[in-house]
Backbone as CSV, one residue per row, in Angstrom:
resi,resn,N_x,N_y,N_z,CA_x,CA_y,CA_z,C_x,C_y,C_z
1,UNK,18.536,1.428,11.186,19.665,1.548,10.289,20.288,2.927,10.244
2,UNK,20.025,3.740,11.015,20.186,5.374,11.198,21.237,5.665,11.810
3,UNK,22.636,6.266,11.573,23.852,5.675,12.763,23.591,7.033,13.788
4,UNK,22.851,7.877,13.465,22.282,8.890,14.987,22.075,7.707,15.978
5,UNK,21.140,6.749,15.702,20.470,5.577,16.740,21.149,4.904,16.692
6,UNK,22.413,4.555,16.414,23.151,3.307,16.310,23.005,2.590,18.074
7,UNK,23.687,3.656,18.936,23.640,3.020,20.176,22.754,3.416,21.182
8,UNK,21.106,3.824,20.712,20.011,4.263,20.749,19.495,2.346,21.768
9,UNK,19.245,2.381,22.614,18.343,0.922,23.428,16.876,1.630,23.698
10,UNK,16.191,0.802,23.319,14.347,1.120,23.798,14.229,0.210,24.852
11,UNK,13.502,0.722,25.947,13.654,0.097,27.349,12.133,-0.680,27.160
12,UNK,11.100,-0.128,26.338,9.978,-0.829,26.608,10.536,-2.265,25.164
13,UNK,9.050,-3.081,24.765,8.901,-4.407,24.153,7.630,-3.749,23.430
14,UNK,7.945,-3.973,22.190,6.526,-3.843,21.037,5.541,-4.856,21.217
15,UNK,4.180,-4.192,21.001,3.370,-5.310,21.054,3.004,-6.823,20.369
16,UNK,3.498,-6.428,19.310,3.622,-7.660,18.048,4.993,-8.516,18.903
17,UNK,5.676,-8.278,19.475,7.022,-9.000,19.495,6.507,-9.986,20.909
18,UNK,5.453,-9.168,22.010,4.881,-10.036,23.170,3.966,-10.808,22.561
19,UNK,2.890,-10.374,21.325,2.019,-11.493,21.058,2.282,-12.137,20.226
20,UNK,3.557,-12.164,19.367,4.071,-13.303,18.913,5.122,-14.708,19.871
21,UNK,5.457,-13.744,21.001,5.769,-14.800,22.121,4.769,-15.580,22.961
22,UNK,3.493,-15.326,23.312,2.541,-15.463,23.479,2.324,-16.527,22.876
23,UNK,2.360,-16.586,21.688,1.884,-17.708,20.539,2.817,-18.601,20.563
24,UNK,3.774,-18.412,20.776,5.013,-19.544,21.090,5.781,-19.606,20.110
25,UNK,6.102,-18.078,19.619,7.222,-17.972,18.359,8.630,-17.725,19.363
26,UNK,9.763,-17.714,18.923,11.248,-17.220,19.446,11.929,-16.346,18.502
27,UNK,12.175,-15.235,18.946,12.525,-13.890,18.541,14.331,-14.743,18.574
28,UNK,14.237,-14.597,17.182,16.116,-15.109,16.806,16.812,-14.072,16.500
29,UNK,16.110,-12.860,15.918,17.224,-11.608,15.717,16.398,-10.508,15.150
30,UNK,17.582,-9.786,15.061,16.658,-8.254,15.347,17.278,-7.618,13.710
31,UNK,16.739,-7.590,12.618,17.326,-7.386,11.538,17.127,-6.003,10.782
32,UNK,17.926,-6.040,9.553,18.620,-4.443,9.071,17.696,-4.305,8.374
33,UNK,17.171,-2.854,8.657,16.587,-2.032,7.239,16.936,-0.603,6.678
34,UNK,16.447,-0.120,6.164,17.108,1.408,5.271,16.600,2.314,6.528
35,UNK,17.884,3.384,6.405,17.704,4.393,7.765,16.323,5.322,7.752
36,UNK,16.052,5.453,8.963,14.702,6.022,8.805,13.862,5.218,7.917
37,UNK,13.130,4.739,7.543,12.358,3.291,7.217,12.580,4.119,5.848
38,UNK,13.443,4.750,5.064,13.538,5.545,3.945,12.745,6.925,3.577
39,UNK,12.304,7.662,5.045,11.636,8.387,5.091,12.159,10.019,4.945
40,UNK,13.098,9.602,4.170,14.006,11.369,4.133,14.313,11.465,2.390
41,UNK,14.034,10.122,1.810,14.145,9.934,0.292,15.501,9.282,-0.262
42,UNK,15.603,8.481,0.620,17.311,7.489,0.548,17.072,7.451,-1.277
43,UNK,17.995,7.130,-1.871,18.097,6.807,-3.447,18.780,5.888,-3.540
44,UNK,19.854,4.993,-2.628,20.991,4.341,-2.326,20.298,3.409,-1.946
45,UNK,20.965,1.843,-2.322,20.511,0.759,-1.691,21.501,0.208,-0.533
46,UNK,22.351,1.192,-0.356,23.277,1.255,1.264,23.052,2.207,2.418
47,UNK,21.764,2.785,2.101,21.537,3.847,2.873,21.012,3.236,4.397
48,UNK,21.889,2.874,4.833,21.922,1.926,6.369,23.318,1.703,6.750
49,UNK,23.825,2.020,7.985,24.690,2.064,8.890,25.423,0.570,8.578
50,UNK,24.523,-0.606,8.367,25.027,-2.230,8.276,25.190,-2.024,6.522
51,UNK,24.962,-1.339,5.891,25.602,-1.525,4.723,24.121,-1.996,4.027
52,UNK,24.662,-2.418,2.239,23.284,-2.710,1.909,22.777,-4.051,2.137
53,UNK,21.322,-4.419,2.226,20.497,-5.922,2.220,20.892,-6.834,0.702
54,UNK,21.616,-7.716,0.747,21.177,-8.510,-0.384,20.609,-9.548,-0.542
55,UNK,19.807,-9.915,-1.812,18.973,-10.537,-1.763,19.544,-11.795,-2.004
56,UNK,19.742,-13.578,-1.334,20.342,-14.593,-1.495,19.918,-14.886,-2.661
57,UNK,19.202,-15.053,-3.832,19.183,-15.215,-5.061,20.426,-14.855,-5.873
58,UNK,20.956,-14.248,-5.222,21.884,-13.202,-6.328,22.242,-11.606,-5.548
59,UNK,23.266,-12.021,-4.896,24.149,-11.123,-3.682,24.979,-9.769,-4.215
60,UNK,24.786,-9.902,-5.933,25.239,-8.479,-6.378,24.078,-7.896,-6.669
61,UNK,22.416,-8.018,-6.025,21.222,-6.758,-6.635,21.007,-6.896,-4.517
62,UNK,20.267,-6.285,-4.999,19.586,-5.517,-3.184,18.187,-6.337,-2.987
63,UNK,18.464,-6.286,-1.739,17.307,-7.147,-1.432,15.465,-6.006,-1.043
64,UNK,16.373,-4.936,-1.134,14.626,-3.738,-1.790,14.624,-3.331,-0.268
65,UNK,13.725,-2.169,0.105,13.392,-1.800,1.424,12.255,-1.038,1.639
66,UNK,11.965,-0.414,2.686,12.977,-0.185,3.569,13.241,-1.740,4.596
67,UNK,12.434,-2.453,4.740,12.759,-3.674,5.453,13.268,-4.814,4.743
68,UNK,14.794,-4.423,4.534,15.577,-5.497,3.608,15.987,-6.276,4.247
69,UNK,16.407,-6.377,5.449,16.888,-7.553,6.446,15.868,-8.878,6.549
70,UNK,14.590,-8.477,6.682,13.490,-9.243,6.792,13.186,-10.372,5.596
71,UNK,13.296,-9.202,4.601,13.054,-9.826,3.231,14.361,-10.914,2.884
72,UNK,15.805,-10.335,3.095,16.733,-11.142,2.775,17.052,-12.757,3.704
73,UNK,16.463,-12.379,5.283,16.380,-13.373,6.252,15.540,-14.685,5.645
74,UNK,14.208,-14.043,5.072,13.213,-14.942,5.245,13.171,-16.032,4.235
75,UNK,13.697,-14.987,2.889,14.197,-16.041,1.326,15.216,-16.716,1.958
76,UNK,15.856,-16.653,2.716,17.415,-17.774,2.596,17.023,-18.234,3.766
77,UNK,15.844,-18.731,4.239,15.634,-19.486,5.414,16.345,-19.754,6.515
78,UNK,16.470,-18.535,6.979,17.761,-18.266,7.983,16.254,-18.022,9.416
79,UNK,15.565,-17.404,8.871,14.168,-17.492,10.104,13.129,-18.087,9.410
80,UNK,11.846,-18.417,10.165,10.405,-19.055,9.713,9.795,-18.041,8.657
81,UNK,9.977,-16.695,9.384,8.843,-15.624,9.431,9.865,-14.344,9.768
82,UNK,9.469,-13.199,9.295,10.079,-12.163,10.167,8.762,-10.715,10.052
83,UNK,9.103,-9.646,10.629,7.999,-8.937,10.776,8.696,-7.679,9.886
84,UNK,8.097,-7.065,9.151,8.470,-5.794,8.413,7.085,-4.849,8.422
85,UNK,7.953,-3.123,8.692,7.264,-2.230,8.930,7.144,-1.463,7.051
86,UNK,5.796,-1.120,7.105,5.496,-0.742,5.772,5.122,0.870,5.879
87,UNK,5.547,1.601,5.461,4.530,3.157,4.995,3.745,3.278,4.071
88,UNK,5.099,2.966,2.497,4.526,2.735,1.382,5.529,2.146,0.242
89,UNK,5.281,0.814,0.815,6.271,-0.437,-0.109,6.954,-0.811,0.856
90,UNK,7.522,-0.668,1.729,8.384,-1.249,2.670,8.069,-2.826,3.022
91,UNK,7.020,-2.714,2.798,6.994,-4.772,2.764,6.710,-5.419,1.529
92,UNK,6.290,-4.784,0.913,5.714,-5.408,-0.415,7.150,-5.153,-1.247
93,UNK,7.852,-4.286,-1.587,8.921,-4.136,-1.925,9.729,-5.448,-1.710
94,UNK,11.059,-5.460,-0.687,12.008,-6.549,-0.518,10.773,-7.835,-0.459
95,UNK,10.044,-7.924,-0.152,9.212,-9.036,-0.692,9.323,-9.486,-1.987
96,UNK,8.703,-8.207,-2.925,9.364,-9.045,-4.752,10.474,-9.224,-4.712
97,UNK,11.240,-8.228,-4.150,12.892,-8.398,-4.964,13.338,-9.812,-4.868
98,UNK,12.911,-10.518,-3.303,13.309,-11.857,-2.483,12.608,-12.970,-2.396
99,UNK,11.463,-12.431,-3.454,10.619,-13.957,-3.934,10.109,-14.156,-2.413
100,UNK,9.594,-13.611,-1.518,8.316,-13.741,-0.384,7.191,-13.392,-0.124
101,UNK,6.727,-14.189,0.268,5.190,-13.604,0.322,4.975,-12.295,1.794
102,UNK,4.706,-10.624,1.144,4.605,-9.827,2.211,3.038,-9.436,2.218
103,UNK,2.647,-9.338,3.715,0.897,-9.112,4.229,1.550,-7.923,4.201
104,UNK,0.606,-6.690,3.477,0.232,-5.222,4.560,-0.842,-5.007,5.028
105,UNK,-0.914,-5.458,5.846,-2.578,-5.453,6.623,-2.784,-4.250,6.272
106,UNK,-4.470,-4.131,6.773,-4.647,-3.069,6.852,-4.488,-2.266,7.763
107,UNK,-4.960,-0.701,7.368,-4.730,0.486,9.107,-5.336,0.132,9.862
108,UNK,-4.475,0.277,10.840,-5.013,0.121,12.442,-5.660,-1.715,12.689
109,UNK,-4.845,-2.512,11.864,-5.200,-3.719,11.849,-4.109,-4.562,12.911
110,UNK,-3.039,-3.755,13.020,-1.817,-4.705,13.985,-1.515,-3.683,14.370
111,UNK,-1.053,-3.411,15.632,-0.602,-2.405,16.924,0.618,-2.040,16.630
112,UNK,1.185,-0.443,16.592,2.683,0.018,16.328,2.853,0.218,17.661
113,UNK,2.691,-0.142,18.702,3.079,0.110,20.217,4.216,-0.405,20.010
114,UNK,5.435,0.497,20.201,6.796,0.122,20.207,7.749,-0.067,18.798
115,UNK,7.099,0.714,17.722,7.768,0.849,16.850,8.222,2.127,16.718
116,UNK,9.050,2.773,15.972,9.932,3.983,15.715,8.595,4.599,14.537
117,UNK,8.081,5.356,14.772,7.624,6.451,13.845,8.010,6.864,12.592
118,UNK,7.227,6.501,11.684,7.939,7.778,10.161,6.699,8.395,9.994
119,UNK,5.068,8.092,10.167,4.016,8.273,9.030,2.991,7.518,9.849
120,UNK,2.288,8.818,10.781,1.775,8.020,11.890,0.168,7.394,11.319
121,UNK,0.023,8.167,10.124,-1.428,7.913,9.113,-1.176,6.645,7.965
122,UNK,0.093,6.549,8.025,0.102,5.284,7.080,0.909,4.507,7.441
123,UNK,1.736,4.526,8.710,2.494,2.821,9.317,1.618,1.917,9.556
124,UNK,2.256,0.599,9.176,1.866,-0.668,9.193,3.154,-1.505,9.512
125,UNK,2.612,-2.882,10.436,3.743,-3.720,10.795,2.963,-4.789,10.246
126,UNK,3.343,-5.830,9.599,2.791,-6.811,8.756,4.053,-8.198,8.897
127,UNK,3.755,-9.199,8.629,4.460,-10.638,8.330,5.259,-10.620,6.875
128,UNK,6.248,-11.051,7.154,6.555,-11.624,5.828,7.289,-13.270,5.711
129,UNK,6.632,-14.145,4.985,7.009,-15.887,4.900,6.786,-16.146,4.070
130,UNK,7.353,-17.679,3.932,7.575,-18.179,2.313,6.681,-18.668,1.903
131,UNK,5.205,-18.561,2.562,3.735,-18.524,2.234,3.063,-17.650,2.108
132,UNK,1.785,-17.747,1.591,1.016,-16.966,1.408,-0.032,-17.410,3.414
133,UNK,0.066,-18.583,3.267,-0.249,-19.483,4.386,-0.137,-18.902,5.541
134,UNK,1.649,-19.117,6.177,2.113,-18.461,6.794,1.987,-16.837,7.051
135,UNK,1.688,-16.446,6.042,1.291,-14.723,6.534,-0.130,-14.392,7.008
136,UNK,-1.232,-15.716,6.724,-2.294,-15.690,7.612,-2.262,-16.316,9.118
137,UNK,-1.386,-17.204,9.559,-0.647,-17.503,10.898,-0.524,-16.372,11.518
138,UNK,0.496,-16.228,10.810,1.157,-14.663,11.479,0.097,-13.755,11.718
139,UNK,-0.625,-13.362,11.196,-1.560,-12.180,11.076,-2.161,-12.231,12.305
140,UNK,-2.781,-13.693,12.428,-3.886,-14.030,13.312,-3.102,-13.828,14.663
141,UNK,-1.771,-13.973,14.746,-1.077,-14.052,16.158,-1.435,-12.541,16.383
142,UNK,-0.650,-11.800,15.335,-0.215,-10.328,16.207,-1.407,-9.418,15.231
143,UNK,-2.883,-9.379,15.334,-3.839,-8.652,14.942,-4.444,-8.022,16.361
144,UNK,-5.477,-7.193,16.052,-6.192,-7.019,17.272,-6.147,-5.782,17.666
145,UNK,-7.354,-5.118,18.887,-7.143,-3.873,19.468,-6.290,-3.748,20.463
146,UNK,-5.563,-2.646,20.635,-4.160,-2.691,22.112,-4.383,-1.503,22.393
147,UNK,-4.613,-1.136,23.571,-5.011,-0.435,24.073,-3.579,0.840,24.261
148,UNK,-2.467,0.304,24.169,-1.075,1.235,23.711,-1.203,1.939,22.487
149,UNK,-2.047,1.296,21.543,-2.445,1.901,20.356,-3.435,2.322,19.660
150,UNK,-4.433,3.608,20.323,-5.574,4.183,19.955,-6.185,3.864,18.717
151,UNK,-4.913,3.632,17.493,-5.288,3.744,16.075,-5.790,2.207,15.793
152,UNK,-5.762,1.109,16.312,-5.789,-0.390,16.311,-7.373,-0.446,16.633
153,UNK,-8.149,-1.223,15.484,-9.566,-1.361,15.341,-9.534,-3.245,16.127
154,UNK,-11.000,-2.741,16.797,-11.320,-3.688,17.453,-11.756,-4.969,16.501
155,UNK,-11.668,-5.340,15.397,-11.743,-6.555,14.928,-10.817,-7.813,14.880
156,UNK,-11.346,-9.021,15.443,-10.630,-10.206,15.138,-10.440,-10.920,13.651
157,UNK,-9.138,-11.060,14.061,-8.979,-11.671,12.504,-8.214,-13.270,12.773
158,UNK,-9.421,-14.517,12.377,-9.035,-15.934,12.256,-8.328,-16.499,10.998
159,UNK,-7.387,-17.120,11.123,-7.037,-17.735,9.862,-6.870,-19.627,9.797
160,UNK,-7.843,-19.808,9.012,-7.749,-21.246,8.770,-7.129,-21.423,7.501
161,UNK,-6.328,-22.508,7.285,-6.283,-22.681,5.607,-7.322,-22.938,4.889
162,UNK,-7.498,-22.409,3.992,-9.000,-21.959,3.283,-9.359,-23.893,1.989
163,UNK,-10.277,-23.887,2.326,-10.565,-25.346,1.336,-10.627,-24.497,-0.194
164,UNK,-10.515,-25.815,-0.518,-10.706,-25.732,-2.486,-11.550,-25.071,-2.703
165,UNK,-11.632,-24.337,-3.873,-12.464,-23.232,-4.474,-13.506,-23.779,-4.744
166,UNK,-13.777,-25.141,-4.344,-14.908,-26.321,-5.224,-15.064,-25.797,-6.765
167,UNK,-13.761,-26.341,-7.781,-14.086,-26.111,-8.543,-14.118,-24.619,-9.938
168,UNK,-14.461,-23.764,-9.071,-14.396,-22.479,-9.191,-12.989,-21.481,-9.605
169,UNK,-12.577,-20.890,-10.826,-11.380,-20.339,-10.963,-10.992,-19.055,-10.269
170,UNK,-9.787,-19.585,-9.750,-9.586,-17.774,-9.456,-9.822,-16.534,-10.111
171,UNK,-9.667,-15.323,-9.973,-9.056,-14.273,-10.982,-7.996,-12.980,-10.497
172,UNK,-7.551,-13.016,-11.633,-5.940,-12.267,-11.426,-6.660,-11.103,-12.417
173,UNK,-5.962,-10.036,-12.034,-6.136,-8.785,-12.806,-4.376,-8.455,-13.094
174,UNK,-4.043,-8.501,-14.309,-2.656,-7.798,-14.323,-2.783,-6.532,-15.112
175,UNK,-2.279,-5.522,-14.071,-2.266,-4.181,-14.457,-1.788,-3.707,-15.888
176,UNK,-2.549,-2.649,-16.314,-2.102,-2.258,-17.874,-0.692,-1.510,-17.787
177,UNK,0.351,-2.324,-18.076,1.959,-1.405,-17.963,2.644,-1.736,-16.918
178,UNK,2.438,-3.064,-16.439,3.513,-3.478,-14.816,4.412,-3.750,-15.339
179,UNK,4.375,-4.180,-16.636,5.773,-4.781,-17.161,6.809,-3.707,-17.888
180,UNK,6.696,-2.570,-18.233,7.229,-1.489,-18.962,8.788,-1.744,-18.301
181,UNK,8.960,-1.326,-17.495,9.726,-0.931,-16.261,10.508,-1.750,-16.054
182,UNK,10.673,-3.241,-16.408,11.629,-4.190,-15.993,12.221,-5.236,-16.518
183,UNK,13.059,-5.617,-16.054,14.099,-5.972,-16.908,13.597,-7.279,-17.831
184,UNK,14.082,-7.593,-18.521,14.109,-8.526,-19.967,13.577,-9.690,-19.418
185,UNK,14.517,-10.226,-18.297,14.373,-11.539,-17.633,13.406,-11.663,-16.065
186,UNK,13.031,-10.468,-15.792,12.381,-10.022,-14.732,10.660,-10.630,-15.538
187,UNK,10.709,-9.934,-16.911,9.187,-9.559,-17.416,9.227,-11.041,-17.945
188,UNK,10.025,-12.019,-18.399,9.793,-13.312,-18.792,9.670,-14.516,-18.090
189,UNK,9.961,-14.171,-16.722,9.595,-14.941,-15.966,8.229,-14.664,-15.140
190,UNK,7.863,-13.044,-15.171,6.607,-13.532,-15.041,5.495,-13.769,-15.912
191,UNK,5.827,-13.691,-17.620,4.743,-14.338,-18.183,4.934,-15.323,-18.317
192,UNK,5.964,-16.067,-17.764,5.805,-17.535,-17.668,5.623,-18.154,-16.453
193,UNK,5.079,-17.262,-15.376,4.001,-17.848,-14.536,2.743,-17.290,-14.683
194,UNK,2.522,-16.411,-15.286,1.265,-16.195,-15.540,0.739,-17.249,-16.718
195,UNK,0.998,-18.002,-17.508,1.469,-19.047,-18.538,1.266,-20.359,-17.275
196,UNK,1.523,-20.365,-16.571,1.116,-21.609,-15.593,0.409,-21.459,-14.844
197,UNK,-0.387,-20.475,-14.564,-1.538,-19.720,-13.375,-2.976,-19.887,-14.297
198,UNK,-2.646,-19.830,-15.567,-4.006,-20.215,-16.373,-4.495,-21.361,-16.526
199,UNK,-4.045,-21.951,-15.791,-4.423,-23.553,-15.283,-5.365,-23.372,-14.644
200,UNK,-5.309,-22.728,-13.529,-6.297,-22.667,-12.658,-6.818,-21.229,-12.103
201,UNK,-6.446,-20.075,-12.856,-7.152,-19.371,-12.994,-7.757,-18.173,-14.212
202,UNK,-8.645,-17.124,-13.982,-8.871,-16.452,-15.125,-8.652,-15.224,-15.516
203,UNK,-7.217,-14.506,-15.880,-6.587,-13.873,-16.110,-6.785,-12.722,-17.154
204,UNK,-6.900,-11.222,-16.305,-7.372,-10.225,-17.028,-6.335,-9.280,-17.245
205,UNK,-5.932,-9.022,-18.474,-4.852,-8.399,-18.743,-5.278,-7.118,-19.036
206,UNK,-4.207,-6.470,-18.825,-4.388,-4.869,-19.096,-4.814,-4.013,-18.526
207,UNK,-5.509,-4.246,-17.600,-6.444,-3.875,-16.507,-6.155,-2.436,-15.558
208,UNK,-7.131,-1.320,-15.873,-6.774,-0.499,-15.817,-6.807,0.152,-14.246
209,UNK,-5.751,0.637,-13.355,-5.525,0.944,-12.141,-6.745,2.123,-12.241
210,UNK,-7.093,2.228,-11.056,-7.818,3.595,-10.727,-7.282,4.929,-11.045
211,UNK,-7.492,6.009,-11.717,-6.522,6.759,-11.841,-6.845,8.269,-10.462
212,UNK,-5.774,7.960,-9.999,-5.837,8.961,-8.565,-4.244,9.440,-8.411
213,UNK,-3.818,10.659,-8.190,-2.606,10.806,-7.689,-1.869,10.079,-6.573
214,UNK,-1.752,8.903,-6.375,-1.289,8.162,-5.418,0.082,8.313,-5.083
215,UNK,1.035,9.068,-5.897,2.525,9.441,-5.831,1.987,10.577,-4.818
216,UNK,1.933,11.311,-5.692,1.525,13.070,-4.988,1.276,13.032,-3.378
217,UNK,0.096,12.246,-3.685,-0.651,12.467,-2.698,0.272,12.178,-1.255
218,UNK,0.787,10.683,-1.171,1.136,9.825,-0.482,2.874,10.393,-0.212
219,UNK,3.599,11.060,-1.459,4.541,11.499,-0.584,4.763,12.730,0.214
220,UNK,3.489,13.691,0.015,3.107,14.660,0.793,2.842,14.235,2.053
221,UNK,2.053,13.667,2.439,1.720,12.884,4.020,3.011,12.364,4.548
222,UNK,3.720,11.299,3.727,5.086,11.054,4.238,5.827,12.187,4.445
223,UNK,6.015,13.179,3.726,7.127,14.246,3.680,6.439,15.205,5.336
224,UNK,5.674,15.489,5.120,5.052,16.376,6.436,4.797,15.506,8.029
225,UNK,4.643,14.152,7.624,4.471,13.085,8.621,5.868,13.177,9.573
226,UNK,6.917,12.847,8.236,8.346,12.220,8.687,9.219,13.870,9.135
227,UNK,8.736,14.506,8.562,9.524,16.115,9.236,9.058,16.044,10.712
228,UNK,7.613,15.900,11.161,7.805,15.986,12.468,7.825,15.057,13.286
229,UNK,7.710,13.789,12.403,8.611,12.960,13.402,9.675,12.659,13.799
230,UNK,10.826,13.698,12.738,12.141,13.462,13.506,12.878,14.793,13.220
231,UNK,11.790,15.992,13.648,12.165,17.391,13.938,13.065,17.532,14.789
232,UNK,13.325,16.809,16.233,14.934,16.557,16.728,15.884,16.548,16.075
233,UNK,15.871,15.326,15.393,16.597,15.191,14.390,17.277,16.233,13.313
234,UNK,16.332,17.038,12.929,16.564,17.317,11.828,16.923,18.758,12.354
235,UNK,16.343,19.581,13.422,16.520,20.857,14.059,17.888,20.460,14.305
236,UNK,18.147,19.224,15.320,19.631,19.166,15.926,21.074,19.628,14.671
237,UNK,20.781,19.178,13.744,21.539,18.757,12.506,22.218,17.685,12.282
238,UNK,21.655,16.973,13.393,22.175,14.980,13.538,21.441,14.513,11.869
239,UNK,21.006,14.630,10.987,20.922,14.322,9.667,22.008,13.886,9.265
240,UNK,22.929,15.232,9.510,24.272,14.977,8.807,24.674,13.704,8.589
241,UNK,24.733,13.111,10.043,25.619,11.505,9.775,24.785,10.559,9.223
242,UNK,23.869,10.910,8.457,23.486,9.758,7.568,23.691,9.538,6.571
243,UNK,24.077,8.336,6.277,24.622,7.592,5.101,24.455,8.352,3.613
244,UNK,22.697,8.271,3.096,22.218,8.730,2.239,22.597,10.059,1.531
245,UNK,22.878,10.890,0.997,23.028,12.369,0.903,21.656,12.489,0.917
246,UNK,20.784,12.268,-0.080,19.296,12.621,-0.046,18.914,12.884,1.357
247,UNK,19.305,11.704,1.997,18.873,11.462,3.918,18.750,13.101,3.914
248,UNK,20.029,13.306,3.889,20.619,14.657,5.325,19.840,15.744,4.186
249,UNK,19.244,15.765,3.334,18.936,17.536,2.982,16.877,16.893,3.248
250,UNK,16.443,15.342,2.685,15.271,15.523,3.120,14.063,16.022,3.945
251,UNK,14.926,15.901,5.393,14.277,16.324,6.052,13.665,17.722,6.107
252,UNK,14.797,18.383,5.785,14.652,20.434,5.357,13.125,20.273,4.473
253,UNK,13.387,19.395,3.124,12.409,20.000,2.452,11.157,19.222,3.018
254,UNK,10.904,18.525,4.096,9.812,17.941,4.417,9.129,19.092,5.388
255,UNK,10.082,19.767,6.042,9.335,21.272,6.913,8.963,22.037,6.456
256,UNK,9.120,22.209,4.672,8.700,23.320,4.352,7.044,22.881,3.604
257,UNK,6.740,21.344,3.420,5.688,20.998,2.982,4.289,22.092,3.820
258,UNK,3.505,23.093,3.233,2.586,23.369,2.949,1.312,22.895,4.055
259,UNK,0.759,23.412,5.126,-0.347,22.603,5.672,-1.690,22.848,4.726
260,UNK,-2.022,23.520,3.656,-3.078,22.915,3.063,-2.599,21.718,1.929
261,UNK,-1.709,21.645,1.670,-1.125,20.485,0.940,-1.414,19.198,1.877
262,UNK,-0.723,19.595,2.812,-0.901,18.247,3.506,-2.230,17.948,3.703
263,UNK,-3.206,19.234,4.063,-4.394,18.566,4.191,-5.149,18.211,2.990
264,UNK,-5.270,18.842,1.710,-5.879,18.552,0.675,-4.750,16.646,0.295
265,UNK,-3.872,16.332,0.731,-3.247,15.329,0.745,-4.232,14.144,1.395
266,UNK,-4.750,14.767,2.202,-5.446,13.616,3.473,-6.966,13.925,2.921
267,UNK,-7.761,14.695,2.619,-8.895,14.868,1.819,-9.246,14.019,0.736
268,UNK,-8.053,13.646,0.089,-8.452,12.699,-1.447,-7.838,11.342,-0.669
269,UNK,-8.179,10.979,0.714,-7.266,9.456,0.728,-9.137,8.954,0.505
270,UNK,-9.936,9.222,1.537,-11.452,8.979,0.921,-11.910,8.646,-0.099
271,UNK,-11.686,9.616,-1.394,-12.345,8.629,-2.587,-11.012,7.770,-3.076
272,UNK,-10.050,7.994,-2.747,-8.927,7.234,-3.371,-9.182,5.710,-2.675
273,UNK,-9.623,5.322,-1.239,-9.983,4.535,-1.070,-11.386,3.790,-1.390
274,UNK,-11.840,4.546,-2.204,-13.692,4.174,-2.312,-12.862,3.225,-3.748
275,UNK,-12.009,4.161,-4.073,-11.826,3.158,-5.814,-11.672,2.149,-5.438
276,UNK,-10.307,1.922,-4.287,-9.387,0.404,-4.242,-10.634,-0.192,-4.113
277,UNK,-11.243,0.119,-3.066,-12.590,-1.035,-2.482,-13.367,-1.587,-3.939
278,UNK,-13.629,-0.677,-4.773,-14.381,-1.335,-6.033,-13.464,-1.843,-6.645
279,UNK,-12.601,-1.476,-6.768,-11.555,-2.346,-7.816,-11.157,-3.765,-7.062
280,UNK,-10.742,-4.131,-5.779,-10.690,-5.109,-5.375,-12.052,-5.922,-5.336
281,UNK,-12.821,-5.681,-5.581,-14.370,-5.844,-5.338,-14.620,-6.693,-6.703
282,UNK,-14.253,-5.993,-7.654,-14.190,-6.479,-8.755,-13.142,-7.756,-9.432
283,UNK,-12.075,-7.871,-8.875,-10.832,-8.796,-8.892,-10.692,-9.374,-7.709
């Protein structure tokens, strides 16, 4: 979505795009997301060369990003499935806005061979479909080690549709304060599926997140990640023509990020991940 790359062609094929052909999917189109996967601090929900994503629910809000094309494709059943690249929200994002179900696998769980760079410690390419189902399909196609991609762990990942719980209730943890933040009719529709989820499962409210700098931390790595991944860029002064204003001055302040920052940044991802593991462990 970057109009520097507008008439930018990649001569090689990503690996997810051969092993989803492989599997006997058909690549129908190649869709819009926010310039630079929003890695310069876009604030604009037009910050893309094609203008902004909207979401078919309702064509005057945005369909969220940075992979809004995906998200807006997949709600208005215009494709099966589409693939969106994540740093941090980029799939899970236009996923809520568009009512889809988005996977972010985990690191080094699906191969970036042939994707564009922002955040070489935290990209992810993941599924997004109007299942929860479908994003274990997907997964299982394009998972795996690739040898184009050092960072890609050698584990297989199978997906069957999983049988009945025999019995057994789920459990949901809803975070203490998800709802602060949103709108009137946003927060009433989801306690009125959480209001129909207690059917069949057992619902813990309030529930307190791990407390770790996860802002801090995470846009330090992005900010120092994405400066040198598009130090061309940003040395040339090709910034300029991007859409965003934020775009064109981000990059500056991402060179001046600090290398013990960045590293005390990458030092706390360790216990920050020891929490998720217990907290998911627990829910």
């Amino acid at each position: 979505g970057a109009e520097p790359y507008r008439d930018q062609v990649i001569d090689g094929e990503a690996t997810v795009v051969r092993r989803l052909r492989e599997a006997g999917a058909v690549l129908l189109a190649k869709l819009a997301m926010v310039e630079l996967a929003g890695g310069m601090g876009y604030d604009e929900a037009d910050a893309s060369f094609t203008g902004p994503g909207l979401t078919p629910w309702n064509t005057d809000f945005w369909s969220g990003g940075s992979s809004s094309g995906p998200g807006s494709a997949v709600a208005a059943g215009l494709v099966g499935f589409a693939i969106g690249s994540e740093t941090s929200g980029s799939i899970l994002t236009p996923s809520a806005f568009c009512g889809v179900s988005g996977l972010r696998p985990t690191y080094g769980r699906v191969s970036r061979a042939g994707a564009m760079a922002l955040c070489w410690t935290l990209d992810k390419l993941g599924p997004m479909c109007r299942t929860a189902d479908d994003c274990g399909l997907v997964l299982a196609a394009i998972a795996g080690a690739d040898g184009a991609d050092p960072t890609t762990v050698a584990r297989e990942f199978r997906w069957r549709t999983p049988p009945g719980l025999g019995g057994r209730k789920l459990r949901l943890a809803v975070p203490r304060g998800c709802t602060e933040k949103v709108q009137p009719a946003v927060r009433d529709a989801f306690e009125a599926s959480l209001g129909l989820l207690q059917e069949y499962a057992t619902i813990e409210r309030d529930v307190a997140w791990p407390d770790f700098p996860w802002g801090p931390a995470t846009a330090t790595i992005v900010n120092a990640e994405g400066a040198a991944a598009f130090l061309p860029l940003i040395e040339s002064g090709g910034v300029d023509r991007l859409r965003s204003a934020a775009d064109r001055v981000g990059g500056y302040a991402g060179l001046m990020t600090l290398a013990v920052d960045y590293i005390q940044a990458l030092r706390v991802r360790a216990p920050m991940q020891r929490a998720l593991n217990e907290f998911f462990r627990r829910y």
